[in-house]
C-alpha positions as CSV (number, residue, x, y, z in Angstrom):
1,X,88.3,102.5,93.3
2,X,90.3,99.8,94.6
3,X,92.9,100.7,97.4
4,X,95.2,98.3,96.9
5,X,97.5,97.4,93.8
6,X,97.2,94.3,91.7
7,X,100.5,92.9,92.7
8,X,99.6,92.2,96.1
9,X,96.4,91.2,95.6
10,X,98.1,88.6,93.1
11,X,100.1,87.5,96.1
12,X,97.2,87.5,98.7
13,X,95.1,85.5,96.0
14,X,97.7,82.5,95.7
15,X,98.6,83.0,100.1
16,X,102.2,83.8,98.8
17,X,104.2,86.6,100.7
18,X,104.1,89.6,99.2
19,X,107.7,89.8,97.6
20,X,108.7,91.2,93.9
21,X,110.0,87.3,93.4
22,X,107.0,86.0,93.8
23,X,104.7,88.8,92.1
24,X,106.9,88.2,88.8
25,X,106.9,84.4,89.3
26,X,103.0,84.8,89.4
27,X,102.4,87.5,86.7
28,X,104.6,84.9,84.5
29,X,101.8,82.3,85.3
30,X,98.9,84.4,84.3
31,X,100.4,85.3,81.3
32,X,101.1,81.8,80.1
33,X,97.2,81.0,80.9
34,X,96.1,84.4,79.9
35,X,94.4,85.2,83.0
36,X,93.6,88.3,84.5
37,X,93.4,88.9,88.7
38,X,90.4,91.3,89.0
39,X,87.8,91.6,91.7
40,X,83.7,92.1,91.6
41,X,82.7,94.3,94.9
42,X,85.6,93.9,97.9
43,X,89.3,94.7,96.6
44,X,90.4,92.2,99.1
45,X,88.7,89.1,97.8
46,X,90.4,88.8,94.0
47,X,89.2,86.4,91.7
48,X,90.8,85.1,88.4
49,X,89.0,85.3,85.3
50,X,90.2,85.1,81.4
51,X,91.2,88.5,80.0
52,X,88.2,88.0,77.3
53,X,85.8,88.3,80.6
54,X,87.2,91.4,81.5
55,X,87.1,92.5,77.9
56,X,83.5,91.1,77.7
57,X,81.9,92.7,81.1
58,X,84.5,95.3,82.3
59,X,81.8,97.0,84.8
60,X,81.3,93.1,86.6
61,X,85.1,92.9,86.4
62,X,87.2,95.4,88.1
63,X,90.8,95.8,87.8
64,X,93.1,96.9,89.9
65,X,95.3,99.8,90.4
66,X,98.9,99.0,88.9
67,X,102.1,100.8,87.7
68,X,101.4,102.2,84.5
69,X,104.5,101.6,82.2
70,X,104.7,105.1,80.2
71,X,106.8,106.4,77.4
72,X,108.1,109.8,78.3
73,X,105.7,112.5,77.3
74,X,106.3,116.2,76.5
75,X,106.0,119.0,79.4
76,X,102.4,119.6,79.7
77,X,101.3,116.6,77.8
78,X,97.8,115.5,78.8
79,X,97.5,111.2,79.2
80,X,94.0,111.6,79.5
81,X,91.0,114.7,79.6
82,X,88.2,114.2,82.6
83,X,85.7,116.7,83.5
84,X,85.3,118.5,86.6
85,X,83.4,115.9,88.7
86,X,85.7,113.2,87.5
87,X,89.1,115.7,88.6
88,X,87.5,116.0,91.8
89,X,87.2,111.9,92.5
90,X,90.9,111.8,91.1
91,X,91.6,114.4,93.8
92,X,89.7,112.8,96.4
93,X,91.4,109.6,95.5
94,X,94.9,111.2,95.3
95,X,95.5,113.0,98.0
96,X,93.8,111.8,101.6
97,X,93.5,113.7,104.8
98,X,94.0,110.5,106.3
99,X,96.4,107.5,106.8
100,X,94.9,105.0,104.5
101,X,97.1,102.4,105.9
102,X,98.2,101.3,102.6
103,X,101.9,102.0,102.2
104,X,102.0,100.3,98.4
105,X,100.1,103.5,97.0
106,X,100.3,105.9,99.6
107,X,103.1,108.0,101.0
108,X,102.8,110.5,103.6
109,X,103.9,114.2,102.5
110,X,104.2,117.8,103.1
111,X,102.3,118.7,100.3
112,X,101.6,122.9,98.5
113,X,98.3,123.9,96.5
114,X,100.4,124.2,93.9
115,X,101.1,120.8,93.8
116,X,97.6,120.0,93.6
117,X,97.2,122.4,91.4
118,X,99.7,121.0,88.8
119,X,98.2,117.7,89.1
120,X,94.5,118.7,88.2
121,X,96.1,120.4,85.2
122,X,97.4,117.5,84.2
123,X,94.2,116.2,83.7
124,X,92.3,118.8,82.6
125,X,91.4,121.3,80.2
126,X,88.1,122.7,82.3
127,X,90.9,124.2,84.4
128,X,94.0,125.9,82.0
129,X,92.2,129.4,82.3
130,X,92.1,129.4,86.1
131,X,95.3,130.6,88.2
132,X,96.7,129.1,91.1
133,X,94.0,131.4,93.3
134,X,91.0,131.0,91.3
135,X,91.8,127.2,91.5
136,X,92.1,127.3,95.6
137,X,88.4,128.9,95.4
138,X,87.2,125.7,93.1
139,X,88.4,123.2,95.3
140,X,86.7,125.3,98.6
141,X,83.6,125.4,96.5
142,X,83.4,121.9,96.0
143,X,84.4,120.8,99.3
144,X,87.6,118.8,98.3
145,X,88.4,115.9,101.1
146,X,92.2,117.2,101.2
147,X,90.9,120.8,103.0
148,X,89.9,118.7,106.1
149,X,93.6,119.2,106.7
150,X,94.8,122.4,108.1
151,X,97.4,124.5,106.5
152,X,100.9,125.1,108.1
153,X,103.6,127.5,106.9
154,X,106.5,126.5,105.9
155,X,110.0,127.7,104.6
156,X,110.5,128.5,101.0
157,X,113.8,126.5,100.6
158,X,115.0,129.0,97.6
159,X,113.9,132.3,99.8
160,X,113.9,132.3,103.7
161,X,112.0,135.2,103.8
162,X,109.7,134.3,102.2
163,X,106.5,131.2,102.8
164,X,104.3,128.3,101.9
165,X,101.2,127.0,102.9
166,X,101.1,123.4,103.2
167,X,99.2,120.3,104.4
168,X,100.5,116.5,105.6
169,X,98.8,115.0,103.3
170,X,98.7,111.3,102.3
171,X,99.4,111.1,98.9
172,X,99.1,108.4,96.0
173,X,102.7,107.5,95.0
174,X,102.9,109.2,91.6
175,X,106.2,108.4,89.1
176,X,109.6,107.4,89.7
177,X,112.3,106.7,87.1
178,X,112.6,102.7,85.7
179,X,113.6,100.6,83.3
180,X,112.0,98.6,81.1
181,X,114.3,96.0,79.7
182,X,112.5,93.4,77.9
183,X,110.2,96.1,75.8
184,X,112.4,98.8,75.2
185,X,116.3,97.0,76.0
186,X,117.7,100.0,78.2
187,X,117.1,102.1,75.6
188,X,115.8,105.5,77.5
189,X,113.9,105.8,81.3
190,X,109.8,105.3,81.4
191,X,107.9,106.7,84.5
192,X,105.8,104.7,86.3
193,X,102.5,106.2,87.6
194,X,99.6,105.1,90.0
195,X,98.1,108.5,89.5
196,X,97.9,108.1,85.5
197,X,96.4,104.7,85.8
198,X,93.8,105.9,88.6
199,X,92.7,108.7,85.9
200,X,92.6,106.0,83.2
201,X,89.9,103.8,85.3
202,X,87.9,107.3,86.2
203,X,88.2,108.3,82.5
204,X,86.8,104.9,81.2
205,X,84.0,104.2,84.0
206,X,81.0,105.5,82.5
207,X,82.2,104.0,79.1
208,X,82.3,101.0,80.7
209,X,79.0,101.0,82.7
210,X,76.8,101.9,79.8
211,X,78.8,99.0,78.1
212,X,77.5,96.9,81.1
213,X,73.9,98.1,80.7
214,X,73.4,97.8,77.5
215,X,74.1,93.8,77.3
216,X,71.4,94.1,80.2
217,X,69.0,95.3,77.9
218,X,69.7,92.7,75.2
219,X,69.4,90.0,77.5
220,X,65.7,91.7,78.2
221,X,66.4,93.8,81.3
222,X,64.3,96.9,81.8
223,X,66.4,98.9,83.4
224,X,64.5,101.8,86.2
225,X,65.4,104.5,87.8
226,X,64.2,105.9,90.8
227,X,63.9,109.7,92.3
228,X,62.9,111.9,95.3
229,X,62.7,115.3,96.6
230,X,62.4,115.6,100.1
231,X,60.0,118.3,101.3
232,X,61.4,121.9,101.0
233,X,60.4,125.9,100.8
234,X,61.5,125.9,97.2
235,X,58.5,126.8,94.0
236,X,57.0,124.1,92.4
237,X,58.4,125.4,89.0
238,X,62.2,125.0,90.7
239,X,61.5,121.4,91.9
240,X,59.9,120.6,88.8
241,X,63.3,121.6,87.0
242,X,65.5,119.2,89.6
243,X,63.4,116.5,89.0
244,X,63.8,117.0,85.3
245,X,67.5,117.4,85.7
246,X,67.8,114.0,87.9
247,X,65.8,112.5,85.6
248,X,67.6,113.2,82.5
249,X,70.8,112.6,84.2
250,X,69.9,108.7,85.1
251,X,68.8,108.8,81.5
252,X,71.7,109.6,79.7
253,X,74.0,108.2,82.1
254,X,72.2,105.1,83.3
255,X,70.5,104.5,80.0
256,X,67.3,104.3,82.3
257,X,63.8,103.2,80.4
258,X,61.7,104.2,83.1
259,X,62.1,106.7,86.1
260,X,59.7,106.3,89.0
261,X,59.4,109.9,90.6
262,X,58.7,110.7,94.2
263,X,58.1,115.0,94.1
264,X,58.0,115.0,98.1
265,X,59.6,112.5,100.4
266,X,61.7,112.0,103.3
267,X,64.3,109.3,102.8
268,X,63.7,107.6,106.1
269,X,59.6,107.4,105.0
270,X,59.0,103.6,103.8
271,X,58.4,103.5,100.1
272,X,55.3,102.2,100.1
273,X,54.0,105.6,102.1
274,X,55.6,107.7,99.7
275,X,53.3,110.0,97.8
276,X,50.4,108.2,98.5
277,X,48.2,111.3,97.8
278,X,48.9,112.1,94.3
279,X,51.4,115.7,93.8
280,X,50.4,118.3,91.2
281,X,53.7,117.9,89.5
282,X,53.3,114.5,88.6
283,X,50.9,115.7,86.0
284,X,53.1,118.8,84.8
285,X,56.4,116.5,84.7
286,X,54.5,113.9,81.9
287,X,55.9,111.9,79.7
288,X,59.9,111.9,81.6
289,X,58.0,109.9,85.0
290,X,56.1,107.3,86.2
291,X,54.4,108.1,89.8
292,X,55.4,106.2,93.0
């Protein structure tokens, strides 16, 4: 996930300073030549490509993060639906225990679980049944990066008897009110959000990764996937089963054609020593492995 947006990148690509005059006089350019700015590995080296490259090979071309011009939606409206590993990347990507140094997408803020709370709902339907408590215990569970922070109390501003727990977090700037003049002419406010458009890139990732592996395979890749459990106490029937799960996950999500298994390594051991005596599970696994 990119941590910086694709207005300054735009500037940084063409060495202008980083003003709105020369973002608009720039995004005015790219839309004459219908080019896009979009990067391949490091956010701060952009490139330019066509839009139909981006279109073509979105996994090779990344976009940036930008502000997401919105209609207004009703209370409780969901933009998008991710499941509960992608809500805790948007989370993680959201709200950081740590100055980013970014002050375009970030903000530093006193910031409630319930806040948190409101925005996972957002995105979520995995989540409606669970209350406010329920949903602290998730996030503990899963070791969210945002509970590095310690809680402080503070003040209700309503009731001074009564509370909060919070946490200076810093935060990814979310909406604030705008105008749109030459789509919609003044005629009511839109919201633009970092936040949606971070759970619109989560939400369309693996879509666009398979996309990207799949013209591998018509070009006449072979795509493999590799896997290892390092040595444990745990039954042969219960590593058998994690190897199977691994294994089917880089299948349907990778689109592997062939996983190469190692039942019992260290990761620092050198691949080439890796099960160099045969396991007994490689035979009970079969057909979902080849050996290493």
């Amino acid at each position: 996930m990119s941590t910086i947006t694709g207005e300054r990148a735009l500037c940084m690509l063409f060495y202008k300073p980083y003003t709105e005059e020369n973002v608009n006089s720039l995004a005015e350019y790219l839309r004459k030549e219908d080019l896009e700015i979009c990067y391949t590995d490091e956010p701060t080296e952009p490139v330019l490509v066509h839009s139909l490259s981006i279109t073509h090979n979105p996994f090779r071309y990344r976009t940036y993060v930008c502000k997401k011009t919105l209609e207004p939606t009703k209370d409780n409206e969901k933009t998008c639906i991710l499941n509960s590993a992608q809500i805790i990347l948007l989370l993680n990507t959201v709200y950081l225990p740590h100055d980013p140094e970014n002050s375009d997408l970030y903000e530093n803020k006193v910031v409630a679980m319930k806040e948190i709370y409101c925005t996972a709902l957002k995105y979520s339907d995995e989540l409606d049944a669970k209350n406010l408590n329920s949903f602290m215990k998730w996030c503990s569970y899963r070791k969210l990066d945002f509970l590095q922070v310690e809680t402080k109390r503070k003040i209700d501003e309503v009731d001074d008897k009564k509370t909060t727990r919070t946490r200076s977090l810093y935060a990814l700037k979310d909406d604030y009110l705008g105008k749109d003049p030459s789509k919609y002419l003044n005629k009511w406010p839109l919201r633009y959000s970092f936040v949606d458009d971070v759970a619109d890139k989560i939400n369309n990732y693996l879509p666009s990764y398979q996309s990207y592996i799949k013209k591998l395979k018509e070009e006449g890749y072979t795509i493999i996937g590799y896997i290892r459990k390092s040595p444990g106490k745990e039954p042969d029937d219960r590593r058998r089963q994690l190897l199977k799960t691994m294994s089917l996950n880089l299948k349907e999500r990778s689109l592997v054609d062939v996983v190469f298994a190692s039942p019992c390594s260290r990761a620092s051991d050198p691949v080439q020593s890796r099960d160099q005596n045969q396991h007994p599970l490689l035979d009970q696994i079969g057909e979902l492995f080849y050996k290493v």
